[in-house]
matplotlib code that plots the C-alpha trace (Angstrom):
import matplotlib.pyplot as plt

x = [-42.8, -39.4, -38.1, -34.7, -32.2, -31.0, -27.1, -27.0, -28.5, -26.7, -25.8, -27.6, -27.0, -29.3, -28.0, -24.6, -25.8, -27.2, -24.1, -22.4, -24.3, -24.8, -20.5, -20.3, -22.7, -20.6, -17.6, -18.6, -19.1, -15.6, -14.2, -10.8, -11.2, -11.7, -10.2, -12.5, -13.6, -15.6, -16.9, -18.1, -19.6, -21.5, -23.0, -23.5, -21.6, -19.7, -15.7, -15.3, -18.6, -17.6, -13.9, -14.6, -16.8, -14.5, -12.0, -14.2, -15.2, -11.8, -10.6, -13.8, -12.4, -15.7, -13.0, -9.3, -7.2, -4.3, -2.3, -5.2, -8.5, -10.7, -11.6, -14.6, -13.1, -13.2, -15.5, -18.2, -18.0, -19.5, -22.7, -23.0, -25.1, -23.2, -23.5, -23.1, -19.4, -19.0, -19.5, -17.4, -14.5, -15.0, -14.8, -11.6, -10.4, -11.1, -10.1, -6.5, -6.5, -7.1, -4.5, -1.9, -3.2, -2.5, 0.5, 2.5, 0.4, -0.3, -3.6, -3.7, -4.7, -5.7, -6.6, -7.1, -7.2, -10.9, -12.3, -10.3, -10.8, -8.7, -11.0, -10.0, -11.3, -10.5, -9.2, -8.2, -7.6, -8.3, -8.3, -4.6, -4.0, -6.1, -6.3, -6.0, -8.7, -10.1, -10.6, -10.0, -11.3, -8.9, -9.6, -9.3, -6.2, -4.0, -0.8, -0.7, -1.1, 1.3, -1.7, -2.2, 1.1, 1.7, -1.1, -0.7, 3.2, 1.7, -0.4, 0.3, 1.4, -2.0, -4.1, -1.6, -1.9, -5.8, -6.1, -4.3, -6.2, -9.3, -7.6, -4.6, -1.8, -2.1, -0.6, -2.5, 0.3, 3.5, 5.1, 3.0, 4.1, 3.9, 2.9, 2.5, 5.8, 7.2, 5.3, 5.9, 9.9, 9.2, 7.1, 9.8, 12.9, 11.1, 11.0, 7.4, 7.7, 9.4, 7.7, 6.4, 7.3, 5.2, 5.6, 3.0, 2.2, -1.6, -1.5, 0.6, 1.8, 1.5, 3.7, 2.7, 4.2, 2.9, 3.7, 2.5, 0.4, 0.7, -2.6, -4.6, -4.1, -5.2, -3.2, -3.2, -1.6, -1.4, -0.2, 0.8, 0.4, 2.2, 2.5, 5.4, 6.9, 6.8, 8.5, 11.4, 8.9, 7.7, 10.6, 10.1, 6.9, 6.4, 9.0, 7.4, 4.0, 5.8, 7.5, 4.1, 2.2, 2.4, -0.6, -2.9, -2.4, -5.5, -7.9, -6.2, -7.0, -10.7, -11.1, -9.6, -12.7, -15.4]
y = [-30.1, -30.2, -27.5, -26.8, -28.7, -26.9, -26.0, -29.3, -31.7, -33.5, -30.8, -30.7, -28.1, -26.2, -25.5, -25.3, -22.6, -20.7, -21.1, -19.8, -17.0, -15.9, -16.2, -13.2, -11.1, -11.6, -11.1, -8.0, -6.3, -6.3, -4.5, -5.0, -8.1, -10.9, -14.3, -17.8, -17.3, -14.1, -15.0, -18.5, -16.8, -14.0, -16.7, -18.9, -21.7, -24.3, -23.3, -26.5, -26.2, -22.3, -23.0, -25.6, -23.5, -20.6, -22.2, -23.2, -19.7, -18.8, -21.1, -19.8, -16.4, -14.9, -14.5, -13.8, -15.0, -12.1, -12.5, -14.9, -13.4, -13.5, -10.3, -10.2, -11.3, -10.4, -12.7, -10.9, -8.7, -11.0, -10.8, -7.0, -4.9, -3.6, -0.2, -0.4, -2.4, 0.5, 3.0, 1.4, 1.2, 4.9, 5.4, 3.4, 5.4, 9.2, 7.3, 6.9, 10.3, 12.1, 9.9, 11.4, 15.0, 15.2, 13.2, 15.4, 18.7, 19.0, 18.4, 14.9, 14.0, 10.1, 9.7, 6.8, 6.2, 4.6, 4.0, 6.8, 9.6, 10.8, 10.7, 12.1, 9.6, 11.3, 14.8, 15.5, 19.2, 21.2, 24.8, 25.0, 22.9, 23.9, 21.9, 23.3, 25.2, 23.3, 26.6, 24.1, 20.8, 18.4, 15.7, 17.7, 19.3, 16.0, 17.1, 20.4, 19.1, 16.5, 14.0, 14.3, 13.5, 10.6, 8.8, 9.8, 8.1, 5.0, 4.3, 2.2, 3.9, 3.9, 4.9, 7.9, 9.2, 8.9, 10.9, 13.7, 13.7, 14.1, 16.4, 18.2, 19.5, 23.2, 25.7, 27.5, 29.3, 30.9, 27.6, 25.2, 22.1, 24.3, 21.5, 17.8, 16.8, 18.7, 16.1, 13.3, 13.5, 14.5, 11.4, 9.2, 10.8, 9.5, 6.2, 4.5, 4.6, 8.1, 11.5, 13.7, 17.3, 20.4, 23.5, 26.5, 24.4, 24.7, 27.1, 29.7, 29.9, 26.3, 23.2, 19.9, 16.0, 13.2, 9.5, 6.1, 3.7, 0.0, -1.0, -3.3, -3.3, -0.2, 4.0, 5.4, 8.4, 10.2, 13.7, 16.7, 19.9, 23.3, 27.0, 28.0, 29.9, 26.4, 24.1, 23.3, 20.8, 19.4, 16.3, 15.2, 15.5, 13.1, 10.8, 10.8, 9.6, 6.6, 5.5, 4.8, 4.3, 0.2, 0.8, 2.5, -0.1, -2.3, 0.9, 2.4, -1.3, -1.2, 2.4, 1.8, -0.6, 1.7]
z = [17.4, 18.8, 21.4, 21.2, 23.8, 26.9, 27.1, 29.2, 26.5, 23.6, 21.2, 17.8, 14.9, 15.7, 19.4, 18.0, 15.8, 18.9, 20.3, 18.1, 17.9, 21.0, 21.4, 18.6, 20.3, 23.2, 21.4, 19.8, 23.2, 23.7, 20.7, 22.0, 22.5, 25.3, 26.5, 26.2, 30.1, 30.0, 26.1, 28.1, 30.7, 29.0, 26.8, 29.2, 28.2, 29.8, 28.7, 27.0, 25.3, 23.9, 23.7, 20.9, 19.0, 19.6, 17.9, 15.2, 14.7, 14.3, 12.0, 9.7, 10.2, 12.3, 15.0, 15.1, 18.1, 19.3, 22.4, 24.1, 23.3, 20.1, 18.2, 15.9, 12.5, 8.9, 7.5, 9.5, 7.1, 4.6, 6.5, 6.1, 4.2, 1.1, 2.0, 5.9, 5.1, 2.7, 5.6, 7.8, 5.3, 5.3, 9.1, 9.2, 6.9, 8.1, 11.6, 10.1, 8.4, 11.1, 13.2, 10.9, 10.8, 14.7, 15.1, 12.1, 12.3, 8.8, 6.3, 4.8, 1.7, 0.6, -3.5, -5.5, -9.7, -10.4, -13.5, -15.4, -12.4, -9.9, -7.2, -3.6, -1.2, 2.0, 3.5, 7.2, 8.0, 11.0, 11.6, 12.5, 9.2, 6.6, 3.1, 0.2, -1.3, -4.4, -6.6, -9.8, -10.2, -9.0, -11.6, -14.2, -12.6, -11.9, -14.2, -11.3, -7.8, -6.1, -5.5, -9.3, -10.7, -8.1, -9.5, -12.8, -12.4, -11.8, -14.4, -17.7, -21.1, -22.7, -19.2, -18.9, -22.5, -22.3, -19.2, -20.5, -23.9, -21.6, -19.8, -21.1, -19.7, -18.8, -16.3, -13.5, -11.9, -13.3, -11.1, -12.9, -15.1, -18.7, -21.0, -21.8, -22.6, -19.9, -17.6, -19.5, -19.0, -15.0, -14.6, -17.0, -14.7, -11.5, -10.0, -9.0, -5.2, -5.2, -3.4, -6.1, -4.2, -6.0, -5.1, -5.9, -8.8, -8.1, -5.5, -5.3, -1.8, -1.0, -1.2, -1.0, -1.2, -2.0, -1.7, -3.7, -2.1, -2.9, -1.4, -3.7, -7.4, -8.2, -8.2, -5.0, -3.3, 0.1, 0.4, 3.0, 2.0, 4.0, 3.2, 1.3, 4.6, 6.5, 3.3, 5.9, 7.6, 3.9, 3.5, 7.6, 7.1, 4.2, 5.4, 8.6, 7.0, 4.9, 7.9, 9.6, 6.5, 7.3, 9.9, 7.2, 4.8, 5.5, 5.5, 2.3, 0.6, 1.7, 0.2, -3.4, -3.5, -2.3]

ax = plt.figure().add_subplot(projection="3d")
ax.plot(x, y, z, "-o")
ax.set_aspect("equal")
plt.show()
């Protein structure tokens, strides 16, 4: 039988495959990444040797090249259990939720439109910032909460109308939308990328605002909410989170496919 050749023998495709190899698991020890040298080294590689494959591996998109060192790429993920890819999407996610949450000092909400349901993918509060209590069933609740109506303002005609025949329009607080035409002209008077801003429309004593998320193909949303006494910091606030919402993009893609 043959034995596999030494790193000094002519390389076959087998060794190249070892090679390979053993330059990801170096590679994913540095999670910030690392230049051809130390990846070389690690695996024990001449530099000419790993930089070839290095290279290789990057053009298959198994590593990504930034500023002179290679990061683990995207196509790894392609060798990942379903549901371990589906965690991670969810860590990268709560990650950027809670990034927000600190850096503005409010509750953030992330939503998405899936298969006819308004489904709240993600929530980052803390006790300083509490969410909003769900004391009625946000799906069923869309036409009254700022998360709600953004979504529901991007859908097409025939989507729209069969949401609210499964679930109609009715108030919950003296502030809330008061019927299904009513919401129809709000979401007709406003323009697809604009804040929806709702105030005590689902709970009284709250405000919230809520922003469109063009991430993938499908309805997405991301909302603040604040107590009515603070609704001076509601408009920074939300404009604050659209300015930096380019760095959230990638995880808001991955979770509107979860």
């Amino acid at each position: 039988m043959a034995t596999a050749a030494s790193d000094g023998a002519p390389p076959t495709l087998i060794t190249s495959v070892q090679r390979a190899l053993r330059l990801l698991e170096a590679a994913s020890a540095h999670p910030a990444g690392a230049p051809a040298k130390v990846l070389a080294r690690q695996a024990r590689l001449p530099l000419p040797t790993a930089y070839h494959l290095l290279r290789t591996l990057a053009h298959e998109g198994y590593l990504r090249r930034e500023k002179g060192v290679f990061v683990l790429g995207d196509a790894l993920e392609r060798l990942t259990p379903v549901g371990a890819t589906a965690q991670n999407r969810r860590s990268k996610l709560e990650e950027s939720l809670e990034h927000w949450r600190d850096a503005i000092g409010v509750p953030v909400y992330f939503a998405v439109y899936r298969e006819g349901e308004i489904d709240i993918a993600g929530i980052a509060d803390a006790p300083h910032a509490p969410a909003v209590r769900e004391w009625a069933d946000f799906r069923a609740t869309g036409h009254a909460h700022a998360l709600g109506q953004c979504l529901l303002g991007q859908l097409d005609e025939a989507a729209l109308h069969d949401h609210l025949d499964r679930y109609p329009v009715r108030p919950l607080t003296p502030c809330s939308v008061p019927d299904r035409r009513t919401l129809l002209d709000r979401i007709a008077a406003r323009r697809r990328m604009d804040s929806v801003i709702e105030r005590q429309e689902y709970a009284a004593g709250t405000v919230c605002a809520a922003i469109p998320i063009t991430a993938g193909s499908g309805a997405a949303a991301m909302a603040i909410s604040l107590p009515l006494d603070q609704e001076e910091r509601l408009l920074p606030a939300i404009e604050q989170l659209r300015t930096g919402i380019g760095s959230l993009l990638g995880s808001l893609a991955f979770s509107i496919s979860i």
